[in-house]
PDB file of N, CA, C and O in Angstrom:
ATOM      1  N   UNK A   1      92.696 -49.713 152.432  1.00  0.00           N
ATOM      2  CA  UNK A   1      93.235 -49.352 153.720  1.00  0.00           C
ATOM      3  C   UNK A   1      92.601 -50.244 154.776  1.00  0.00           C
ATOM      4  O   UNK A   1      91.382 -50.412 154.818  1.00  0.00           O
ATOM      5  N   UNK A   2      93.417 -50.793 155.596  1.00  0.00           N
ATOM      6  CA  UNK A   2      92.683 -51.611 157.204  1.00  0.00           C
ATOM      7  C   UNK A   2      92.084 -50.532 158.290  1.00  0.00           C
ATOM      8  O   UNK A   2      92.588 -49.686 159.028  1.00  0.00           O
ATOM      9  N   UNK A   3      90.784 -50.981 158.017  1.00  0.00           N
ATOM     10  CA  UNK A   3      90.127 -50.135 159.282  1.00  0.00           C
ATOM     11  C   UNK A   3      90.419 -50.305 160.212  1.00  0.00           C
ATOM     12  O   UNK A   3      89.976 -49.595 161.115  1.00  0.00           O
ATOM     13  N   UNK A   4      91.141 -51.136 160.423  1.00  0.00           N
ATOM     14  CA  UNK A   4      91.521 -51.076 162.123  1.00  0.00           C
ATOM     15  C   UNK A   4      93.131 -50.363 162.343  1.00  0.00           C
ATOM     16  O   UNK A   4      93.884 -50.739 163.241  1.00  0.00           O
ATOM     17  N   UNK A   5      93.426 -49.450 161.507  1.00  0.00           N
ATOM     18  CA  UNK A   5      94.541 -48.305 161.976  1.00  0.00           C
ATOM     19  C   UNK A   5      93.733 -47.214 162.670  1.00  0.00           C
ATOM     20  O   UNK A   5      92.721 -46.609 162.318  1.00  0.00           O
ATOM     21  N   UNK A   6      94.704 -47.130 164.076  1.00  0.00           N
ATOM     22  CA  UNK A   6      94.661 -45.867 164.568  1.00  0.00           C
ATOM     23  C   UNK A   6      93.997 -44.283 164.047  1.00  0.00           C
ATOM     24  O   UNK A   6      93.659 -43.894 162.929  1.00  0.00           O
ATOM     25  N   UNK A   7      93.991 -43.831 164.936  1.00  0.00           N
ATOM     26  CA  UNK A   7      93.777 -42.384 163.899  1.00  0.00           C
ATOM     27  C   UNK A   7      95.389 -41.885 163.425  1.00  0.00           C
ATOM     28  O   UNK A   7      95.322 -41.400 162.296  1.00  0.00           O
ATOM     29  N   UNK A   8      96.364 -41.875 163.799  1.00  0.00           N
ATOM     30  CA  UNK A   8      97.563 -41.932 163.402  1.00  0.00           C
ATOM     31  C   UNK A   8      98.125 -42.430 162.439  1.00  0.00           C
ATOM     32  O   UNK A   8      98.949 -41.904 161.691  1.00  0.00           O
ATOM     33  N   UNK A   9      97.677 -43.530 162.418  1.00  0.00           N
ATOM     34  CA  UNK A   9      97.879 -44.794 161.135  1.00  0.00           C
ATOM     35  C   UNK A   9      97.211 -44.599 160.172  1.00  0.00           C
ATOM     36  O   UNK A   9      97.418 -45.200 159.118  1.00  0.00           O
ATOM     37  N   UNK A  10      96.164 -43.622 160.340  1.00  0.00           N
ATOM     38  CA  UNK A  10      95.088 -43.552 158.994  1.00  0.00           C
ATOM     39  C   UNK A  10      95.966 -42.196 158.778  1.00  0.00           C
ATOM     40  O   UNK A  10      96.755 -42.501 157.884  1.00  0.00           O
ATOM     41  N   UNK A  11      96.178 -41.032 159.108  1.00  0.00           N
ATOM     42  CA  UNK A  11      96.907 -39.960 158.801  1.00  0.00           C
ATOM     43  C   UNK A  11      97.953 -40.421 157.786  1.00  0.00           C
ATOM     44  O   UNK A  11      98.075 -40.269 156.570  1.00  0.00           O
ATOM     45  N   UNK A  12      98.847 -41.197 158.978  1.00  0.00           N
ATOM     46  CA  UNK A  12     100.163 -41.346 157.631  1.00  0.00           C
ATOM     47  C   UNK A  12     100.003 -42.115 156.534  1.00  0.00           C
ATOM     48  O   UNK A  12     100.762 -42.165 155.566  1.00  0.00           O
ATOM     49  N   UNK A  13      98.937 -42.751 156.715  1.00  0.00           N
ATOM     50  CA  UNK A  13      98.263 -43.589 155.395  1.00  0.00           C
ATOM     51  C   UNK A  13      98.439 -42.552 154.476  1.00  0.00           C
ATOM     52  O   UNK A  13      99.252 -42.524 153.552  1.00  0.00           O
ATOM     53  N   UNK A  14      97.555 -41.633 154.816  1.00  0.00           N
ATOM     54  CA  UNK A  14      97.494 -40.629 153.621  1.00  0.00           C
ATOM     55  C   UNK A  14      98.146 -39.802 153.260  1.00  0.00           C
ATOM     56  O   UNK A  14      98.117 -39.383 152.102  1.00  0.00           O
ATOM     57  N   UNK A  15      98.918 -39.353 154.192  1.00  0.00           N
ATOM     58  CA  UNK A  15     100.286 -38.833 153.854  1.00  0.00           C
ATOM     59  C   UNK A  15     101.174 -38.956 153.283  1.00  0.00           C
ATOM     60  O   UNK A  15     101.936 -38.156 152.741  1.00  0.00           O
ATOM     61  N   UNK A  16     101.129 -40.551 153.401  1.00  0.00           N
ATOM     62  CA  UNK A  16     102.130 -41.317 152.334  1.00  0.00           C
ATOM     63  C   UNK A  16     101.440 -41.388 150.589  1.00  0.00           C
ATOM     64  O   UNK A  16     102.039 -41.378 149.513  1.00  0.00           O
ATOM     65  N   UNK A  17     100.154 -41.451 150.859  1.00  0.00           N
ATOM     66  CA  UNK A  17      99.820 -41.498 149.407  1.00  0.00           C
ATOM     67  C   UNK A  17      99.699 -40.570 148.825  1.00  0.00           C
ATOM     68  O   UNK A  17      99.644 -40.560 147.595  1.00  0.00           O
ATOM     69  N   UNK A  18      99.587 -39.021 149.933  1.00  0.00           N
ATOM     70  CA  UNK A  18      99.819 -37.356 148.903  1.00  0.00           C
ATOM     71  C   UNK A  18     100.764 -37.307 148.508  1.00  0.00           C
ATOM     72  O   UNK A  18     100.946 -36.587 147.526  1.00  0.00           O
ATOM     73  N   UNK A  19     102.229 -38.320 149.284  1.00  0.00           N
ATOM     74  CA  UNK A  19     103.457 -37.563 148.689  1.00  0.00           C
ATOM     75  C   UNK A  19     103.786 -39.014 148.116  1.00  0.00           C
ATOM     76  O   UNK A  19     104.951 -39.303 148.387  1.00  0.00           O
ATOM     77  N   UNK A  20     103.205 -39.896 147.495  1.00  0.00           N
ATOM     78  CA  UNK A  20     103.047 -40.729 146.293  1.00  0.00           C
ATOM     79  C   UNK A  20     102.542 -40.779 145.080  1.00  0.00           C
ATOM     80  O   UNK A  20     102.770 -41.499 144.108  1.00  0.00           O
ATOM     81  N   UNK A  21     101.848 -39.937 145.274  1.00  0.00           N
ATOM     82  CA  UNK A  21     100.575 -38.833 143.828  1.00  0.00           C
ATOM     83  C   UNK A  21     101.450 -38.008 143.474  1.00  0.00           C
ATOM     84  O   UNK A  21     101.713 -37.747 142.300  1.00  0.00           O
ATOM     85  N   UNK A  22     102.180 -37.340 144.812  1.00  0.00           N
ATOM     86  CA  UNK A  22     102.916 -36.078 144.154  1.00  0.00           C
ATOM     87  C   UNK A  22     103.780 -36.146 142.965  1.00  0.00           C
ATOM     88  O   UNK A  22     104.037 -35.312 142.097  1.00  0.00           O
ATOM     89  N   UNK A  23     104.245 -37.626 143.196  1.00  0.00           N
ATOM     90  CA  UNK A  23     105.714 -37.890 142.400  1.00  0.00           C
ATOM     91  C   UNK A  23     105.394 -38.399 141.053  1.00  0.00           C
ATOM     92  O   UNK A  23     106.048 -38.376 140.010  1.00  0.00           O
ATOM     93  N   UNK A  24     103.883 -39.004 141.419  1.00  0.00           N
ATOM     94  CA  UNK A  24     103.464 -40.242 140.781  1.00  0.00           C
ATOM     95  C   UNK A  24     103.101 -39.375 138.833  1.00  0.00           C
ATOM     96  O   UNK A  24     103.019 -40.116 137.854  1.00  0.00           O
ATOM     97  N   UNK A  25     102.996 -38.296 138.741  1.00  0.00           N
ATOM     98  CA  UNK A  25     102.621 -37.849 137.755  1.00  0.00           C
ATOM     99  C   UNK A  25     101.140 -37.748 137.501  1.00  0.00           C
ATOM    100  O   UNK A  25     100.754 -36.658 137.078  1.00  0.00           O
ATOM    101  N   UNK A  26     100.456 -38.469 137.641  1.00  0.00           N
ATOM    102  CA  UNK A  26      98.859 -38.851 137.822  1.00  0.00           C
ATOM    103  C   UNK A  26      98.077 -37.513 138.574  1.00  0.00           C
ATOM    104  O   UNK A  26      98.570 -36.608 139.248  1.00  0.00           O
ATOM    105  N   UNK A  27      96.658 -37.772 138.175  1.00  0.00           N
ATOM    106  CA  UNK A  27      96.011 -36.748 138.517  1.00  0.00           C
ATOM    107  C   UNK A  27      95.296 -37.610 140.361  1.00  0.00           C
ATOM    108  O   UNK A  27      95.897 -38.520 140.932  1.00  0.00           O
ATOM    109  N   UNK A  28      94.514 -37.234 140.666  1.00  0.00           N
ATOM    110  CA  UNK A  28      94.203 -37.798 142.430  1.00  0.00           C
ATOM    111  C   UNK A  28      92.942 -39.048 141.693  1.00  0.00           C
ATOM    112  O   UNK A  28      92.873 -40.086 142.351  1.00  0.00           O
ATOM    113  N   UNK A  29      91.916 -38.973 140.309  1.00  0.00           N
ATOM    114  CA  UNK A  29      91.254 -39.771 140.126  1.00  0.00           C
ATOM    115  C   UNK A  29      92.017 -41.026 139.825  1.00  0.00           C
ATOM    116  O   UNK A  29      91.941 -42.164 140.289  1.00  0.00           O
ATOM    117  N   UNK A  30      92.809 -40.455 138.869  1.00  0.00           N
ATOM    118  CA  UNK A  30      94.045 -41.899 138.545  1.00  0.00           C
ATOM    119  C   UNK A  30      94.954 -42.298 139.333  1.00  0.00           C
ATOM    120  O   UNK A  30      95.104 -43.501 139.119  1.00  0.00           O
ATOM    121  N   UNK A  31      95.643 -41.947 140.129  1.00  0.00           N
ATOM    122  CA  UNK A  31      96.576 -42.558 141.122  1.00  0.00           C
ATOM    123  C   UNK A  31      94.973 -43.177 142.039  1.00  0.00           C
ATOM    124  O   UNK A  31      94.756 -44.386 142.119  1.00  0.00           O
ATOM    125  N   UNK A  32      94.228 -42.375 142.509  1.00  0.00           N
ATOM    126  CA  UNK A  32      93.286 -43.777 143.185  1.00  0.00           C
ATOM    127  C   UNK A  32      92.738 -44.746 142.667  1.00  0.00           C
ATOM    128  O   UNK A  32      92.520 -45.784 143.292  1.00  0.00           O
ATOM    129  N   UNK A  33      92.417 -44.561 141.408  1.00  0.00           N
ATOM    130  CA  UNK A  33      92.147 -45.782 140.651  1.00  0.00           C
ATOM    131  C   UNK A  33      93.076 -46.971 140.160  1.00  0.00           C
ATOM    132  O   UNK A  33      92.762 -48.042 139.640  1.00  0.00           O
ATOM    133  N   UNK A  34      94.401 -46.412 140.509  1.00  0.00           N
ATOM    134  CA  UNK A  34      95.665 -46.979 140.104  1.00  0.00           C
ATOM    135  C   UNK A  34      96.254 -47.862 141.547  1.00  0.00           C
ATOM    136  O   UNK A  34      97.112 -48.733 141.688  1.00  0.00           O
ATOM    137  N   UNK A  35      95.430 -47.234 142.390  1.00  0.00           N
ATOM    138  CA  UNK A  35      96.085 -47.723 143.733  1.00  0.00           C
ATOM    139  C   UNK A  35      95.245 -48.218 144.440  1.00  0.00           C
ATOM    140  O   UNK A  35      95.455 -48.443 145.631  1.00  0.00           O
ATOM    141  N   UNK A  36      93.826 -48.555 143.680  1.00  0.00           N
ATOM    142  CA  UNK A  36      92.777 -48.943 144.555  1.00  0.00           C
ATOM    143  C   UNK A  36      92.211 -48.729 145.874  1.00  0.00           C
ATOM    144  O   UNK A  36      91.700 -49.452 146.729  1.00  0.00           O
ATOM    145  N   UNK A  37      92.532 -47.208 145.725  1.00  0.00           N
ATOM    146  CA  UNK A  37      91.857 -46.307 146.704  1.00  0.00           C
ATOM    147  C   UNK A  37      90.828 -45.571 146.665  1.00  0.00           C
ATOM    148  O   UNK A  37      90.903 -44.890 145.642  1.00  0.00           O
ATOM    149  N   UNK A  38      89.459 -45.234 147.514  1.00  0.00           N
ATOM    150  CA  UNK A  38      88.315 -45.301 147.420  1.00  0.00           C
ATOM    151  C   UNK A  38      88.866 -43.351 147.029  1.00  0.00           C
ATOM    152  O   UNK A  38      89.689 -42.634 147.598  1.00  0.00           O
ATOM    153  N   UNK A  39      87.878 -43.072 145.750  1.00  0.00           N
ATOM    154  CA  UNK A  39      88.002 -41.234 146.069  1.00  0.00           C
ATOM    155  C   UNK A  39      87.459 -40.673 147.052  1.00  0.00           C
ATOM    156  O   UNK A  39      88.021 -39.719 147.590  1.00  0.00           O
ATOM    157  N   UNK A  40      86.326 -41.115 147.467  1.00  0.00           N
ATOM    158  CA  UNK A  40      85.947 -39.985 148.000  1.00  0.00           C
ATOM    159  C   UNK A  40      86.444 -40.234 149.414  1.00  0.00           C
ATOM    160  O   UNK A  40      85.977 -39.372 150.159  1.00  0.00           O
ATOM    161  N   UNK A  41      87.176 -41.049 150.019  1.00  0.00           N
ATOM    162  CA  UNK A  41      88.218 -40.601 150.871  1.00  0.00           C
ATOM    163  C   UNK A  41      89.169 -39.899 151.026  1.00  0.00           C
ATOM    164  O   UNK A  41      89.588 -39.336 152.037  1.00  0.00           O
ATOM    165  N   UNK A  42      89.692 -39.934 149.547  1.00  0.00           N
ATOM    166  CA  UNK A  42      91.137 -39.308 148.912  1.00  0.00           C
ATOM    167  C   UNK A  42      90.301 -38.051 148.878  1.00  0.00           C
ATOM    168  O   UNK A  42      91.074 -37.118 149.094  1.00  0.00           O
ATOM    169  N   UNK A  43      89.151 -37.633 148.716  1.00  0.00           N
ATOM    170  CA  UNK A  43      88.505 -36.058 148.603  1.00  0.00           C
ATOM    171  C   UNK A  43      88.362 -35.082 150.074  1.00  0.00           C
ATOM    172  O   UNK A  43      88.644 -33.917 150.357  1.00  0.00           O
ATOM    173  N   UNK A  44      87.530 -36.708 151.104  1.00  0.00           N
ATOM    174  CA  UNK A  44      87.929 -36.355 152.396  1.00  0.00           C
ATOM    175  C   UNK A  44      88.983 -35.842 153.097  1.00  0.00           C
ATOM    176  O   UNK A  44      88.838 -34.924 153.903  1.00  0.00           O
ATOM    177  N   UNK A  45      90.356 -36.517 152.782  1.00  0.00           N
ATOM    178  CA  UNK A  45      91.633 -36.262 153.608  1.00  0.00           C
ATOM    179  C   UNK A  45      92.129 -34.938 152.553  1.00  0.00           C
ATOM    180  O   UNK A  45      92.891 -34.067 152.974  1.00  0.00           O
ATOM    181  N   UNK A  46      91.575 -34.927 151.117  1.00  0.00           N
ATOM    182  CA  UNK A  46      92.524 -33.445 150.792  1.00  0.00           C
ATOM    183  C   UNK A  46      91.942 -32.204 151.270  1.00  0.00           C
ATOM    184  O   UNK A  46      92.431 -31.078 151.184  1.00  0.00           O
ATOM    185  N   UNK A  47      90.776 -32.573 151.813  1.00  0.00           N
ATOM    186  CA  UNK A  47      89.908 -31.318 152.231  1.00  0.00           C
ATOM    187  C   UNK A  47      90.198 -31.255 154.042  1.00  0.00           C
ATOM    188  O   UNK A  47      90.213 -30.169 154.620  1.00  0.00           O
ATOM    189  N   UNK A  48      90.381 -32.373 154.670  1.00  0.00           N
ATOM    190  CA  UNK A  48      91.007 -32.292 155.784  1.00  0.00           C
ATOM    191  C   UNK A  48      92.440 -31.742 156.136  1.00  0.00           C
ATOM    192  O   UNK A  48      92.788 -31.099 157.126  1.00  0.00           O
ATOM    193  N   UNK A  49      93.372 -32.283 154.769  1.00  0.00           N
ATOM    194  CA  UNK A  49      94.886 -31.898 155.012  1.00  0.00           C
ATOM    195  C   UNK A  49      94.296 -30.134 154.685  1.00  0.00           C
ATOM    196  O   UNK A  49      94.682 -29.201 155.389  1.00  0.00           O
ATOM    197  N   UNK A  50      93.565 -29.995 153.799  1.00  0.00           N
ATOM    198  CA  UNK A  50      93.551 -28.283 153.404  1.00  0.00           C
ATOM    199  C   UNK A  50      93.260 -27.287 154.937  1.00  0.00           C
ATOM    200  O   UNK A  50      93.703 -26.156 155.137  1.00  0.00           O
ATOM    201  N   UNK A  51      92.555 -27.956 155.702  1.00  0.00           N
ATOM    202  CA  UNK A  51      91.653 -27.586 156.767  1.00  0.00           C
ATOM    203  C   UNK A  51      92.585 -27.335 157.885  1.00  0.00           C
ATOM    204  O   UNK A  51      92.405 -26.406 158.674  1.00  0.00           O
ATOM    205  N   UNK A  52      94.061 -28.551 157.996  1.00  0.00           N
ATOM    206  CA  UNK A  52      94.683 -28.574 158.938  1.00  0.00           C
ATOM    207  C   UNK A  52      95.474 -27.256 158.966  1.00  0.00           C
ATOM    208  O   UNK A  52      95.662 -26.440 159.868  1.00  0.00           O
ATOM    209  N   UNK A  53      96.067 -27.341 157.075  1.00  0.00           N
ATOM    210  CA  UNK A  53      97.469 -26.568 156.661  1.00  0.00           C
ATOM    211  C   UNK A  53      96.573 -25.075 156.535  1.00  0.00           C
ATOM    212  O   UNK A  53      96.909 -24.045 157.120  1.00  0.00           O
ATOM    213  N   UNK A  54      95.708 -25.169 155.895  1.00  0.00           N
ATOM    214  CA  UNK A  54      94.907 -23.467 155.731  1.00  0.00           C
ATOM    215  C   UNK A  54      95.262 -23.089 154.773  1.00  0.00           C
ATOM    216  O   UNK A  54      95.118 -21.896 154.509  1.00  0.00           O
ATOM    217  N   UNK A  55      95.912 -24.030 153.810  1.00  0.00           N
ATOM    218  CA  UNK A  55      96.615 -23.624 152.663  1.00  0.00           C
ATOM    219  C   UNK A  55      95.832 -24.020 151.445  1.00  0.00           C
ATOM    220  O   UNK A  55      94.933 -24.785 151.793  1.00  0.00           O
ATOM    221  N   UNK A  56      95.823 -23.803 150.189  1.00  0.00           N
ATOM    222  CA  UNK A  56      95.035 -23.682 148.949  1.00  0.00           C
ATOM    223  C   UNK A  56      96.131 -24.864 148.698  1.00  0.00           C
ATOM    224  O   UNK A  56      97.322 -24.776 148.998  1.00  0.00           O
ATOM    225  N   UNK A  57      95.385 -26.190 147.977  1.00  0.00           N
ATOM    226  CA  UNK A  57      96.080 -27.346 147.186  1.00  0.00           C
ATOM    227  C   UNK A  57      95.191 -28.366 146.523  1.00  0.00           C
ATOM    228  O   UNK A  57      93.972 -28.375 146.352  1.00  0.00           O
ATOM    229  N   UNK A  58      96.133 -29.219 146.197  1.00  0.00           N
ATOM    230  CA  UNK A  58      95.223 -30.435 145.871  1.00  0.00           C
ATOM    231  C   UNK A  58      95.696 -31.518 145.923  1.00  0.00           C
ATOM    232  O   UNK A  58      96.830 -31.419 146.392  1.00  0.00           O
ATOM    233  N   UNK A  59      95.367 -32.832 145.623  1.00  0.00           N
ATOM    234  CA  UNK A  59      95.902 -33.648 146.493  1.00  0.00           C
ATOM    235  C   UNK A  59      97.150 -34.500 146.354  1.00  0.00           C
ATOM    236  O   UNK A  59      97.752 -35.159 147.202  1.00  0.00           O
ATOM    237  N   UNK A  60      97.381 -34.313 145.047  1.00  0.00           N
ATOM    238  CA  UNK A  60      98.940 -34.304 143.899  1.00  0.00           C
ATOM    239  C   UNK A  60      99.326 -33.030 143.804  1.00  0.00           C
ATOM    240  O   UNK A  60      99.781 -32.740 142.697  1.00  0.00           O
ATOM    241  N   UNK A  61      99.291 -32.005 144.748  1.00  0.00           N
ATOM    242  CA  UNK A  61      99.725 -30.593 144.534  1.00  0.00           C
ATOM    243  C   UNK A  61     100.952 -30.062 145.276  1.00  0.00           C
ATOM    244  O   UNK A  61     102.004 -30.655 145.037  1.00  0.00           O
ATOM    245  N   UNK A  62     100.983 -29.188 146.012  1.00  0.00           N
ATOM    246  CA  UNK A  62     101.223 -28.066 146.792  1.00  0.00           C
ATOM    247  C   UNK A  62     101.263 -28.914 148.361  1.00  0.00           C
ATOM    248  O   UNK A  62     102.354 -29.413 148.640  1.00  0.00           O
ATOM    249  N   UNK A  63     100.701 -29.002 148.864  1.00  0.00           N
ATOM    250  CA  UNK A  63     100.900 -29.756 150.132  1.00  0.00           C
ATOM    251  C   UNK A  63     101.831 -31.190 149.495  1.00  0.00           C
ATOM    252  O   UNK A  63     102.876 -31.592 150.007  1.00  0.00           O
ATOM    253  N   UNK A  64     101.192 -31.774 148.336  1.00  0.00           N
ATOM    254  CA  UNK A  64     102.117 -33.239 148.419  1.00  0.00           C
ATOM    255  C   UNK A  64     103.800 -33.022 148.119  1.00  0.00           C
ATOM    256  O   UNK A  64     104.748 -33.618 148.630  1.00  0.00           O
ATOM    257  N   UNK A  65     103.790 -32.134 147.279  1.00  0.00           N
ATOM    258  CA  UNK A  65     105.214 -31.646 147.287  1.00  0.00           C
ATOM    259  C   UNK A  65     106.103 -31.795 148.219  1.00  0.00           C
ATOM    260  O   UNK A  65     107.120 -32.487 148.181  1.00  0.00           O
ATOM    261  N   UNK A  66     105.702 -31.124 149.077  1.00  0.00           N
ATOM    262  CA  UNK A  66     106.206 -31.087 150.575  1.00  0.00           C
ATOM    263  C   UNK A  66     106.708 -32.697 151.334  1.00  0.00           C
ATOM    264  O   UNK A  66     107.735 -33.222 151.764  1.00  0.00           O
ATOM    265  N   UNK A  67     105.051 -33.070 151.133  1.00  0.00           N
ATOM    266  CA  UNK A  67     105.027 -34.255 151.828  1.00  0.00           C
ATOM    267  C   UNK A  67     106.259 -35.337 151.160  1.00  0.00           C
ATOM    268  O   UNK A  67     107.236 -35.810 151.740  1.00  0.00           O
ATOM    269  N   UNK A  68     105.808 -35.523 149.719  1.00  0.00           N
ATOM    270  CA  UNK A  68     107.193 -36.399 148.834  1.00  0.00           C
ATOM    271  C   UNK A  68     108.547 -35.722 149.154  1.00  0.00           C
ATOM    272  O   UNK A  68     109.444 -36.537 149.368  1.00  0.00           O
ATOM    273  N   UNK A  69     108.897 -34.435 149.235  1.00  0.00           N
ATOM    274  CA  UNK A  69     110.416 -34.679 149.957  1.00  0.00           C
ATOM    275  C   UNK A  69     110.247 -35.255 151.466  1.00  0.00           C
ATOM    276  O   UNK A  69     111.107 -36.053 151.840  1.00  0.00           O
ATOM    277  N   UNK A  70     109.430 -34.985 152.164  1.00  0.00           N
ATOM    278  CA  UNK A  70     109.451 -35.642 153.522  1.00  0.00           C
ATOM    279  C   UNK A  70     109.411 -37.082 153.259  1.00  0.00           C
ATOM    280  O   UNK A  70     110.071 -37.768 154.040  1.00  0.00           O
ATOM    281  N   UNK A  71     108.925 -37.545 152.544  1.00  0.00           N
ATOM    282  CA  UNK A  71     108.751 -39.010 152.450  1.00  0.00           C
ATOM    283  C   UNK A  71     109.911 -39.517 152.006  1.00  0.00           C
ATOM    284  O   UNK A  71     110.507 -40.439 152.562  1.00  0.00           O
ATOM    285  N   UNK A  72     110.435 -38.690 150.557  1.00  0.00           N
ATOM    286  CA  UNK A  72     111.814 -39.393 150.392  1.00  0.00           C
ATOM    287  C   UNK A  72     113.008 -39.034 151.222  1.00  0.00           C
ATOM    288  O   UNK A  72     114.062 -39.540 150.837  1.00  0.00           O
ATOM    289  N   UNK A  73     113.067 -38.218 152.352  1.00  0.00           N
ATOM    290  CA  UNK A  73     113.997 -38.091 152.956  1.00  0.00           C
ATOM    291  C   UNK A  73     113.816 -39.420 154.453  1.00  0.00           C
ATOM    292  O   UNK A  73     114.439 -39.153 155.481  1.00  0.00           O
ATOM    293  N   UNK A  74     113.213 -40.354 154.426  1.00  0.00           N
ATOM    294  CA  UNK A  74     113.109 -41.258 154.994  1.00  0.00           C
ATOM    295  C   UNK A  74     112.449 -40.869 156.453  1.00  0.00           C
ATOM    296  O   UNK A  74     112.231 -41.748 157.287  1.00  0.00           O
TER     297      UNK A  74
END
């Protein structure tokens, strides 16, 4: 990821990659290792997205669900 995105830009960063895990079949160690994404960021933002939503998930779960139809609906 470029550190120099926004705080906005870092959100949908990850937004895009919960509802890319979601689809992706992979567990959150393997899609980051697959996508050369650091975990314990990917641990950070699922514990942040959990924090926002208040909801019980994980990071190929229940929230990404959501997120991958939002994502594939353009």
């Amino acid at each position: 990821m470029r550190k120099n995105l926004s705080k906005s830009g870092r959100q949908q960063f990850w937004e895009d990659h919960i509802a890319r895990c979601a689809v992706s079949g992979l567990n959150q160690v393997e899609y980051c290792r697959s996508n050369k994404i650091n975990i314990k960021s990917s641990y950070y933002w699922k514990r942040r997205s959990k924090d926002r939503v208040g909801a019980t998930h994980n990071f190929c779960g229940t929230l990404a669900s959501q997120a991958a139809s939002d994502f594939a609906a353009g």
